[in-house]
Structures are given as structure tokens and as C-alpha cells.
MILUM-734121 format. One record per residue (C-alpha): x, y negated, z; chain; residue in one letter; residue number from 1. Coordinates in steps of 0.25 Angstrom, whole numbers, plus 5000, padded with zeros to 4 digits. Last residue first. Layout:
// residues N
<site c1="X" c2="Y" c3="Z" cadena="A" residuo="A" num="NUM"/>
...
This chain:
// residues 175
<site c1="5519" c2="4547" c3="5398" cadena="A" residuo="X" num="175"/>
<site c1="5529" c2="4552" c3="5395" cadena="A" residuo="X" num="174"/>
<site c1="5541" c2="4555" c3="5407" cadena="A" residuo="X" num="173"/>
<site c1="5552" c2="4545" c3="5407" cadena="A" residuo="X" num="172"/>
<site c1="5552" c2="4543" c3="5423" cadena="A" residuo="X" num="171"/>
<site c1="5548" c2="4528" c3="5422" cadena="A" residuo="X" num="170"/>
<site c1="5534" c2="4533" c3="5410" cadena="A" residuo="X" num="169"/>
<site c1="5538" c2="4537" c3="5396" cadena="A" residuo="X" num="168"/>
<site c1="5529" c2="4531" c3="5383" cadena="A" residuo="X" num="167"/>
<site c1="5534" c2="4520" c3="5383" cadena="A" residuo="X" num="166"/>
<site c1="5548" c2="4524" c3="5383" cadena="A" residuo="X" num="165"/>
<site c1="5544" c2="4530" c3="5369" cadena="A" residuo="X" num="164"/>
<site c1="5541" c2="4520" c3="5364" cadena="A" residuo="X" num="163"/>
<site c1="5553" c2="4512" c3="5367" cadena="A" residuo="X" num="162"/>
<site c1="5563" c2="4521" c3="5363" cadena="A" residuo="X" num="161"/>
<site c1="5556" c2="4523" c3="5350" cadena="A" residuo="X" num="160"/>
<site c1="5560" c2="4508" c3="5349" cadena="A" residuo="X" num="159"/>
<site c1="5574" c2="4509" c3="5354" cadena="A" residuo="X" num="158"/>
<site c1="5578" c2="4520" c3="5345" cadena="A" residuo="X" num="157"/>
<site c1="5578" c2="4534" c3="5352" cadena="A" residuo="X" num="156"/>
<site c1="5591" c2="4543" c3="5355" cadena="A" residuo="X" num="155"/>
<site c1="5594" c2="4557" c3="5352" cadena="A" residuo="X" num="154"/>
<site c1="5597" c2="4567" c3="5364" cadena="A" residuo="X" num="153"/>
<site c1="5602" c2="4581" c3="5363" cadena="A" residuo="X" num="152"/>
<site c1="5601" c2="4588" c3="5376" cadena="A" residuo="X" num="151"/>
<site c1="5606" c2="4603" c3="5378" cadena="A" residuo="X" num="150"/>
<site c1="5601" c2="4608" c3="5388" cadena="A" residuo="X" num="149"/>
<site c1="5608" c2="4607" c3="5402" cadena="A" residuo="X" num="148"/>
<site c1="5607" c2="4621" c3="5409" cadena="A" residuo="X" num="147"/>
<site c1="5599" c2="4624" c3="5419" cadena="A" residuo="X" num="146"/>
<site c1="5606" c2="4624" c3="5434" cadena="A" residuo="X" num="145"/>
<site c1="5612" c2="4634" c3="5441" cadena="A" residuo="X" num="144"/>
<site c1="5619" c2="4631" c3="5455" cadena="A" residuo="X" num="143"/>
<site c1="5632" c2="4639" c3="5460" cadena="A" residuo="X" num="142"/>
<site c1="5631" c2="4642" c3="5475" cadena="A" residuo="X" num="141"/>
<site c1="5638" c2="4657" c3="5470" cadena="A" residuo="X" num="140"/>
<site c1="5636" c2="4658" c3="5457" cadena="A" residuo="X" num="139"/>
<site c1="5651" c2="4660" c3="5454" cadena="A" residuo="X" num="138"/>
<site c1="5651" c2="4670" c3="5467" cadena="A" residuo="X" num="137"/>
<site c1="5642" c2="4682" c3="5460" cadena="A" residuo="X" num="136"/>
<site c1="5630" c2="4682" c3="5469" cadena="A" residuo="X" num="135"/>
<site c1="5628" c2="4695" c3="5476" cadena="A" residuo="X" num="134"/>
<site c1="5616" c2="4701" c3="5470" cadena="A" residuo="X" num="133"/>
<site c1="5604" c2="4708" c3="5480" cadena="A" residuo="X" num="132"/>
<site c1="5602" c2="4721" c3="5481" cadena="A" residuo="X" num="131"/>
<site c1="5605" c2="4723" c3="5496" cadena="A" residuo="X" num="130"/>
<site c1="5605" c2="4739" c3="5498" cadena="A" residuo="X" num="129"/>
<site c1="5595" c2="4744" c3="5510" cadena="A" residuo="X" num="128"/>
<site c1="5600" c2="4743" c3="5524" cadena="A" residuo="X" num="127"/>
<site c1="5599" c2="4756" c3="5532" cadena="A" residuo="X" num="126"/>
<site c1="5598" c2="4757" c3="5546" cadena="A" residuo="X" num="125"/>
<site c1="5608" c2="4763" c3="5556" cadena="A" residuo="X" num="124"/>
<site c1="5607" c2="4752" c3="5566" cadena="A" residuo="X" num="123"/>
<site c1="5620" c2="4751" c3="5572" cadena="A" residuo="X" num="122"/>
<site c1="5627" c2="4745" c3="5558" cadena="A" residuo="X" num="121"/>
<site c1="5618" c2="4744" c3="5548" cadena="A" residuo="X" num="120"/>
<site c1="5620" c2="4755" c3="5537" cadena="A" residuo="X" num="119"/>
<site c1="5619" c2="4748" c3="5523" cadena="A" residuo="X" num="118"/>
<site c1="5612" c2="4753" c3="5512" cadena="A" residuo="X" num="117"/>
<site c1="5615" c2="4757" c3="5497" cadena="A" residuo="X" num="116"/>
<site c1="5630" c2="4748" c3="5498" cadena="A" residuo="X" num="115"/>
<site c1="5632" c2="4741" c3="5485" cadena="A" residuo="X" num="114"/>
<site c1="5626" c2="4727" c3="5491" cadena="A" residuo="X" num="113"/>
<site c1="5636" c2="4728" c3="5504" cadena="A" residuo="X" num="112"/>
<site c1="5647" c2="4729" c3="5492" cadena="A" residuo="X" num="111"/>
<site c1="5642" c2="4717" c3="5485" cadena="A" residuo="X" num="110"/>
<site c1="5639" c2="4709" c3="5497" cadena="A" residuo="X" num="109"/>
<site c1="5656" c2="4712" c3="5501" cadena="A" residuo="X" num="108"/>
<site c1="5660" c2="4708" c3="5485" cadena="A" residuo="X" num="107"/>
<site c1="5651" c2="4696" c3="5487" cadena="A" residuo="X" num="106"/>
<site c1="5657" c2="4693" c3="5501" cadena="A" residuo="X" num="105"/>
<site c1="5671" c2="4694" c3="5496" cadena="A" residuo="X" num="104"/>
<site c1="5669" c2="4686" c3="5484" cadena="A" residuo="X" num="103"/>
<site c1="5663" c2="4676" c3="5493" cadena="A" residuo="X" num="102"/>
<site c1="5676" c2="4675" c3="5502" cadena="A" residuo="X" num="101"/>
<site c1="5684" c2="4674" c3="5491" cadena="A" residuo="X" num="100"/>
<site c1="5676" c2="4663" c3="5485" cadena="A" residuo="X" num="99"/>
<site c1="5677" c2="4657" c3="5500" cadena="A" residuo="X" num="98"/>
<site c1="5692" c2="4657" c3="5499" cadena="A" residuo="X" num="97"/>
<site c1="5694" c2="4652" c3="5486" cadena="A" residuo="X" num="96"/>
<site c1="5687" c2="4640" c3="5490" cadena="A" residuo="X" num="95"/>
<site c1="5693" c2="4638" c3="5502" cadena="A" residuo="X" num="94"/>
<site c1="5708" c2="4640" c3="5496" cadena="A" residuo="X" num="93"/>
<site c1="5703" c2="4630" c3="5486" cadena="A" residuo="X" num="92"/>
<site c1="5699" c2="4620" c3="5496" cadena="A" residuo="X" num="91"/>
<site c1="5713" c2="4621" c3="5501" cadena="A" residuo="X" num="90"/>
<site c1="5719" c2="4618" c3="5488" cadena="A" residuo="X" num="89"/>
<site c1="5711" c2="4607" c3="5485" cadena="A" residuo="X" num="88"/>
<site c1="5715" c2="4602" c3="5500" cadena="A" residuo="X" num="87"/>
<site c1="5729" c2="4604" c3="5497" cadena="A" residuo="X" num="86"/>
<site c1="5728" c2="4598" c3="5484" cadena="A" residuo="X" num="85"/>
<site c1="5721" c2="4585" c3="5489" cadena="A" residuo="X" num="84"/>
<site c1="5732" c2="4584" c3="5499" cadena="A" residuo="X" num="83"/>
<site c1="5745" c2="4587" c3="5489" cadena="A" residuo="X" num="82"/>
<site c1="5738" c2="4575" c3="5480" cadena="A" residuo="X" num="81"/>
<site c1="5737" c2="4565" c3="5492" cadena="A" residuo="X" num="80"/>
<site c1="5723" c2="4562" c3="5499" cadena="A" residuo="X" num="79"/>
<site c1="5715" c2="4552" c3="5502" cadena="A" residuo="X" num="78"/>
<site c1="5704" c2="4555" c3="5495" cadena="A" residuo="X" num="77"/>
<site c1="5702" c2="4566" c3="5499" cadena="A" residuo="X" num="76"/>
<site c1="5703" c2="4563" c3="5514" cadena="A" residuo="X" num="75"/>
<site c1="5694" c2="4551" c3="5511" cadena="A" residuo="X" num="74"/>
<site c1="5683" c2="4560" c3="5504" cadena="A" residuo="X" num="73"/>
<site c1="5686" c2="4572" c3="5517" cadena="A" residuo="X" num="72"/>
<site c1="5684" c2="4560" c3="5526" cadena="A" residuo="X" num="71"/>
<site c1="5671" c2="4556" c3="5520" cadena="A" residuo="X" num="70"/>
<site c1="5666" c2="4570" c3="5520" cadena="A" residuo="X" num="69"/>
<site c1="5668" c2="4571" c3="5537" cadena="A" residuo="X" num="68"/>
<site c1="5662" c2="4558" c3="5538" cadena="A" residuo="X" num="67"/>
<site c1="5649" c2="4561" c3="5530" cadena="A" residuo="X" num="66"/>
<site c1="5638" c2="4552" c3="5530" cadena="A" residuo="X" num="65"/>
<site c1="5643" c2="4537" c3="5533" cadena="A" residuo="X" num="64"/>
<site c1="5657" c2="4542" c3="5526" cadena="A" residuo="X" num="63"/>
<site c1="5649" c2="4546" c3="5515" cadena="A" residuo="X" num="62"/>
<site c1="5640" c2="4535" c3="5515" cadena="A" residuo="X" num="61"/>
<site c1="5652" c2="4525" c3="5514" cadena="A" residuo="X" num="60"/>
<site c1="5660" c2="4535" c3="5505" cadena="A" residuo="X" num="59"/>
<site c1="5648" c2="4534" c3="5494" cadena="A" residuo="X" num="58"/>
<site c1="5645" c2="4520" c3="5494" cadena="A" residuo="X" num="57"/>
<site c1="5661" c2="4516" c3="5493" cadena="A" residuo="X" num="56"/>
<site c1="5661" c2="4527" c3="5483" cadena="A" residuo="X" num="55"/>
<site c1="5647" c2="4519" c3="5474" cadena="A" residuo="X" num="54"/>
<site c1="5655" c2="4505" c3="5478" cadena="A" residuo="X" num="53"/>
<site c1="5671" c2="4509" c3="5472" cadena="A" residuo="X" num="52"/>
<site c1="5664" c2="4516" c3="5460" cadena="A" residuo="X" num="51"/>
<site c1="5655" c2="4503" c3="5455" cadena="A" residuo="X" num="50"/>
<site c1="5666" c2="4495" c3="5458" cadena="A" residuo="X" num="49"/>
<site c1="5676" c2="4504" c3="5448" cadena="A" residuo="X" num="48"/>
<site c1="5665" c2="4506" c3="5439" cadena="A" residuo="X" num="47"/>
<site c1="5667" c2="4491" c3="5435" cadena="A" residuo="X" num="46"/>
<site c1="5654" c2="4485" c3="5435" cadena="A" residuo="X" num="45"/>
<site c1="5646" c2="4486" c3="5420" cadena="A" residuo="X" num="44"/>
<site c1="5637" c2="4498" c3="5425" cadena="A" residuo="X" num="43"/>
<site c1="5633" c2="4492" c3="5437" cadena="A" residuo="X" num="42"/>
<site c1="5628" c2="4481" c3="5429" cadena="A" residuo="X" num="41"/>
<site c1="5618" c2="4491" c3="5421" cadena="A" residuo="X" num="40"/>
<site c1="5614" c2="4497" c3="5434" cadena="A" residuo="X" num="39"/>
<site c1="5608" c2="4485" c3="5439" cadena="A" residuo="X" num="38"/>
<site c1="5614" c2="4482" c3="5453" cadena="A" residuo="X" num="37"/>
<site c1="5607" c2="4485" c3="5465" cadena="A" residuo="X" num="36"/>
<site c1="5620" c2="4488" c3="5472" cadena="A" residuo="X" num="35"/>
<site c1="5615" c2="4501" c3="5477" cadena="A" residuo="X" num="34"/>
<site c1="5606" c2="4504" c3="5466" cadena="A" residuo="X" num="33"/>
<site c1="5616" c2="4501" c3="5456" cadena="A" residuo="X" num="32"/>
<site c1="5628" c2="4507" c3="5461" cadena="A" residuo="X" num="31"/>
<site c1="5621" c2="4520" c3="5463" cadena="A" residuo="X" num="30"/>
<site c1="5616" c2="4519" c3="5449" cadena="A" residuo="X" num="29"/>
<site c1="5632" c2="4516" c3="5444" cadena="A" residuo="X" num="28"/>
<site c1="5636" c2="4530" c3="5453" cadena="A" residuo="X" num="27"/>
<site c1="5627" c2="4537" c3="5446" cadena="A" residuo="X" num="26"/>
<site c1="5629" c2="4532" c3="5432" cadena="A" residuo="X" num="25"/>
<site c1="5643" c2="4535" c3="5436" cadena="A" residuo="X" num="24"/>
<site c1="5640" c2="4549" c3="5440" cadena="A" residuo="X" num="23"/>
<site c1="5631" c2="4553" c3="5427" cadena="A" residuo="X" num="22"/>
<site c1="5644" c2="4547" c3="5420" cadena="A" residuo="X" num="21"/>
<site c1="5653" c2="4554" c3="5427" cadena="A" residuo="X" num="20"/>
<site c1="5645" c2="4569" c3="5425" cadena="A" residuo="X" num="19"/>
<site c1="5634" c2="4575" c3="5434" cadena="A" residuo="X" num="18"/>
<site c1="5631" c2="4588" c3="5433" cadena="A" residuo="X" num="17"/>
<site c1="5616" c2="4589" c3="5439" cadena="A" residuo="X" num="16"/>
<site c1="5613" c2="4573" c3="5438" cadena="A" residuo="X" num="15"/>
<site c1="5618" c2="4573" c3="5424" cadena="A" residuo="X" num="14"/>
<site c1="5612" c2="4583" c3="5420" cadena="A" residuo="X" num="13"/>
<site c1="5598" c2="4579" c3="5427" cadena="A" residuo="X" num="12"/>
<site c1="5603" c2="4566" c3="5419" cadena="A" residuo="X" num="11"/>
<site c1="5604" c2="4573" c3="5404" cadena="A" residuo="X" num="10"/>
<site c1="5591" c2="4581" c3="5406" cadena="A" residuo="X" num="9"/>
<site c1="5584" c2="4568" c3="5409" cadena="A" residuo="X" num="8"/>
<site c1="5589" c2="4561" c3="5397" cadena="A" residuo="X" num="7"/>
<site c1="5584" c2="4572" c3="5387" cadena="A" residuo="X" num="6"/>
<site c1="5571" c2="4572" c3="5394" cadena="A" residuo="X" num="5"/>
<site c1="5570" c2="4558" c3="5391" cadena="A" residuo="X" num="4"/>
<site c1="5572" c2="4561" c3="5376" cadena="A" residuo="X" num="3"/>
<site c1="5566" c2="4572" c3="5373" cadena="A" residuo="X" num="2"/>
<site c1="5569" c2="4586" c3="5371" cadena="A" residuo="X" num="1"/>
């Protein structure tokens, strides 16, 4: 694999699952273009600044945007210990409930799906067996994306660097 391949691969994986430094870097760009200030200096100022602008930025749009978000952020954050527990544990509740409810309706499709026909009520016709799956709930709304290959990456010396730079155009495709 070459090179600028290689580097691609590794920020569409960065982009898809994101890790704090792919987030950093994000947040030092925003920085950058907002405050048109060379990335290389954004890089030196104390992270704190950076932070406290880019979620100054972020809770201005939101409140701007969404009023009912941003009061659920400042409630959030806001709250106590026994709060944030109640509310995890109320979220939970929800959660389990809705699984239970699915579970239900699978088991309830399944069964409809097992029947030969079904006899509408008042019309006396017969409607033929569905053959369609029921989804198992763990792939329910659950996205699959290839898997990463393996990358291994070795690096060039500054002069073979050089060469073959020229022979690349601004998007790193050859020439």
C-alpha cells in the first residue's frame, strides 16, 4: 500500500471512530479558521483557551439553534451526584423498556410469520404467509462499515520525500 493511501485510510478512521486526538486536532482547526490563526501557533496556546472558545462557540450556536437542547446541557451540567444518577437511572428504565417492547413485537412478528394464512376479520380472505426475517434486536439501527485493514507504514528520507511530492498533484493523487 503506498504511502498517501496509507494516511488516508488512517484519517477516514479517524473521521468514522474518532479518538481524542483526532478530536483535538478538530477542535485546534476550528480554532484556526475561526480565529485565523496559523495552526502551528494554535498548537503552542494553553489547551485550556483553546477549549474554553471552541464550547463557548459550541453553547452559543446551540442556544441560538436549539433552546430546548441547551437547557438539558445546562441541567446537566448543573446537577448534583444523586441527580445525574436519578436521571441515568431513569434513562435506563426507558431503555430497558423499549427493548422489552421490541422483544415483544419480534416474538409477536415471529408468531404472525408462522401462521400458513391469516383469515381477515369480516372479509373472509386469505392472506398468504409473510416470508420475510425479523431482524435479531442487536442489529437493530446498527450501522456496518468495512473493517480497518491493517496499515503498516514506513517513512521516506527527506529527499525521496521530495520526489516523489513532485510527482503528486494538491489532493496527493499521481500525476
Amino acid at each position: 500500500m503506498d504511502y498517501w493511501k496509507a494516511l488516508k485510510i488512517i484519517a477516514l478512521n479517524n473521521v468514522v471512530n474518532g479518538s481524542e486526538d483526532y478530536e483535538l486536532r478538530r477542535i485546534f482547526r476550528w480554532f484556526s479558521k475561526t480565529f485565523n490563526t496559523p495552526l502551528h501557533y494554535v498548537e503552542e496556546l494553553p489547551i485550556e483557551t483553546v477549549l474554553q472558545h471552541y464550547y463557548e462557540n459550541a453553547y452559543e450556536e446551540l442556544r441560538s439553534e436549539d433552546y430546548r437542547e441547551f437547557e438539558q446541557e445546562w441541567s446537566e451540567l448543573i446537577e448534583n451526584e444523586k441527580e445525574r444518577k436519578e436521571r441515568l437511572q431513569k434513562a435506563e428504565a426507558e431503555k430497558a423498556s423499549e427493548e422489552e417492547f421490541l422483544r415483544i413485537s419480534q416474538e409477536m412478528a415471529k408468531k404472525a410469520a408462522e401462521k400458513k394464512s391469516i383469515t381477515l376479520k369480516g372479509v373472509g380472505e386469505q392472506v398468504p404467509k409473510i416470508e420475510e426475517k425479523v431482524p435479531d434486536s442487536g442489529t437493530l439501527g446498527k450501522e456496518t462499515l468495512p473493517a480497518v485493514p491493517e496499515i503498516k507504514m514506513s517513512f521516506l528520507s527527506e529527499s525521496d520525500f521530495s520526489l516523489l511530492a513532485e510527482d503528486l498533484d494538491k489532493r496527493g493523487n499521481r500525476k
